[in-house]
C-alpha positions, 0 to 999 in steps of 0.5 A: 560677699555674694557677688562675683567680681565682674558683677561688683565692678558693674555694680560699682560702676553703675552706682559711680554714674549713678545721679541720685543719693544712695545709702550704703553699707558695707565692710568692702573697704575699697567699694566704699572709698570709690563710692562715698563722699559722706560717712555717718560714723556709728560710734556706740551708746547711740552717737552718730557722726556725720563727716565729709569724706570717705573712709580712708579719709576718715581714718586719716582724720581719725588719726591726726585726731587721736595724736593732736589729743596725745599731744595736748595731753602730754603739753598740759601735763608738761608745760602750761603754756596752751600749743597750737596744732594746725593740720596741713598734712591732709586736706580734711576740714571738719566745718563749725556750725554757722548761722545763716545770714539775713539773706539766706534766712530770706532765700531758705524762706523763698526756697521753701514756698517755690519748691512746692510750687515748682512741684505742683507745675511738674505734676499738672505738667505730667498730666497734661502730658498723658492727656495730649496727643498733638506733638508740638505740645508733648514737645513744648511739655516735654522741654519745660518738665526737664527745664523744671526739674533741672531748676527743682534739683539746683534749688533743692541743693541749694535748701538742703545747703541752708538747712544744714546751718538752721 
């Protein structure tokens, strides 16, 4: 409400490029639906949602929902034999909770004793970068740090991808 809109739009357009996590709140409905892609749904009496999409989508969803539960109750009060309603009109799918397999058991097991590895050698590599003056080093430091933090935030993603089935 405070920010005019040439600051929103910078505003906007930072966050977009912006490569990290960012949590927001906020009633601007548009704002909202640019820069979201996960919605954790306050539904009262201290329930939380999560769901994959951003907020018009969650209506959408929210709607094909209520019907499908209008529909199922005017069928069981009409006939007893049981319908099926499949959603095609929008591309939401709501995942059902699945177990990891015996391979990602083990790769989520790796994964949790290589990241504080990987993070330990970013640290003794930053200050050993403090601590040289000779240019080929800072180089050769300066190339592994990037090549470990690019390999710290695929493996991270790829834990935070197993630990949403544990």
């Amino acid at each position: 409400n405070d920010l005019d809109l040439p600051t929103l739009a910078v505003l906007e357009q930072f966050l977009v490029d912006y490569p990290g996590c960012v949590m927001i709140v906020s009633h601007d409905r548009y704002f909202m639906d640019r820069l979201v892609d996960h919605l954790f749904v306050f539904e009262g009496d201290g329930v939380v949602s999560d769901f994959p999409g951003n907020y018009t989508q969650y209506r959408l969803w929210q709607k094909e929902e209520e019907k499908k539960q209008q529909t199922s109750t005017n069928n069981t009060q009409s006939s007893s034999s049981a319908a099926t309603i499949i959603n095609t009109s929008n591309n939401i799918t709501v995942t059902t909770k699945r177990k990891l397999t015996f391979n990602e058991k083990r790769e989520f097991e790796q994964l949790e004793k290589q990241l504080p590895a990987l993070e330990k050698e970013k640290a003794e590599l930053a200050e050993a970068l403090t601590q040289t003056s000779n240019y080929e080093a800072i180089s050769k430091i300066s190339d592994r740090l990037t090549a470990i933090a690019t390999e710290l935030e695929t493996k991270e993603m790829r834990w935070l991808e197993l630990s949403e089935f544990l």
